[in-house]
C-alpha positions in Angstrom: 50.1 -46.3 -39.8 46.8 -45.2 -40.8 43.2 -46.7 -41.1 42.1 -47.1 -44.0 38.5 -46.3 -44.9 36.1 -47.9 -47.7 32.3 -47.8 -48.6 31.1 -51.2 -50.1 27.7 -52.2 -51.9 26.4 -55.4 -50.2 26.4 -57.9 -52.7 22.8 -59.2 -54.0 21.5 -56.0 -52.1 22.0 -52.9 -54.2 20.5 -50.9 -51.4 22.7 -52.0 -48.2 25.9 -50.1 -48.0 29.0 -50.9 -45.8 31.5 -48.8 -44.5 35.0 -50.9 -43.4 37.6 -49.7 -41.3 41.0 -51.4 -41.8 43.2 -50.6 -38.9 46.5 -51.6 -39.0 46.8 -52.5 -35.4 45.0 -55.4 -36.5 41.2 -55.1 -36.5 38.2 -54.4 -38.9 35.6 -52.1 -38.1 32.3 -52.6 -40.6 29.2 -50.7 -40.2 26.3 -51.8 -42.5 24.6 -48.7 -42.5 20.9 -49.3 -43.6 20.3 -51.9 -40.9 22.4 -50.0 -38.1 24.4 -53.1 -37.5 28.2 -52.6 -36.3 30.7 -55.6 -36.7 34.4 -55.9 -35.5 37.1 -58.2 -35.7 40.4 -59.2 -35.7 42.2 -60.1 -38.7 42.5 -63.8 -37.1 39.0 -64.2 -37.2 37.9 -63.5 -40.5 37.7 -65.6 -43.6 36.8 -65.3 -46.6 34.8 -67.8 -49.0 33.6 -67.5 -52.5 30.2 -68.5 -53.1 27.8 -68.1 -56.2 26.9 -64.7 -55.7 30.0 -63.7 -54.4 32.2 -63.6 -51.9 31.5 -64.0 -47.9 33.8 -61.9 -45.3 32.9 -64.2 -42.3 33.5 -63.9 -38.6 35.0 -67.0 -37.5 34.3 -66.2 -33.6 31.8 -69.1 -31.9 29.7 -65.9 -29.6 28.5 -64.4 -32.1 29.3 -65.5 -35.9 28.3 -62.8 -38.9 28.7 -62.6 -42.4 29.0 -59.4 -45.2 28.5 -60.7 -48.2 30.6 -58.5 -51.4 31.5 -58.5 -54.6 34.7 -60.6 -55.7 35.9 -57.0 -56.7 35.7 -55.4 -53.4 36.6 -58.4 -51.5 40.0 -58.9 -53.2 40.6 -55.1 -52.3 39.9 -55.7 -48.6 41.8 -58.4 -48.6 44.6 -56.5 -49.9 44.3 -54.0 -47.3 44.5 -56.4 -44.8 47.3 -57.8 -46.0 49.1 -54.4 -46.6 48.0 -53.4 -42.8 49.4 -56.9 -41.3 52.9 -55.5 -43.2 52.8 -51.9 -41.9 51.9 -53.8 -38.1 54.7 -56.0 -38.6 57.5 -53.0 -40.2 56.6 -50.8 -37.4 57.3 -53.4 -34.7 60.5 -54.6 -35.9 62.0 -50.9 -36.4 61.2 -50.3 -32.3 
């Protein structure tokens, strides 16, 4: 189990650049580095939704809501390693 580590371009905003954390314990760690903002999250509370400029990786959680919009590209790949995460989480918990 290990987390896995990409560096985004915000989508629409050439010069904002996010780095996301997928850990496979079940949480995302994204850091939009620019603006010194830090998000996290559970996988439960994020959605995704596709939108004319591309897609939105939104916080579902009522407190305090966000949004990182990205490329369809780079969205379907952290989707996929959230996916592959939740498998690793659920692998490792049903060989203990």
């Amino acid at each position: 189990m290990l987390t896995v580590q990409r560096h985004y371009t915000v989508s629409g905003k050439p010069s904002l650049h996010a780095c996301v954390e997928v850990n496979p314990t079940g949480t995302v760690e994204i850091e939009v580095l620019e603006l010194y903002q830090h998000h996290s999250s559970s996988f439960d509370n994020l959605s995704f939704k596709v939108n004319p400029q591309g897609v939105s990786v939104v916080y579902c959680h009522q407190a305090s809501p966000w949004q990182l919009l990205l490329n369809s590209q780079d969205a379907q790949e952290l989707r996929s390693l959230i996916q592959e995460a939740e498998e690793e989480y659920e692998i490792l918990m049903r060989d203990l």
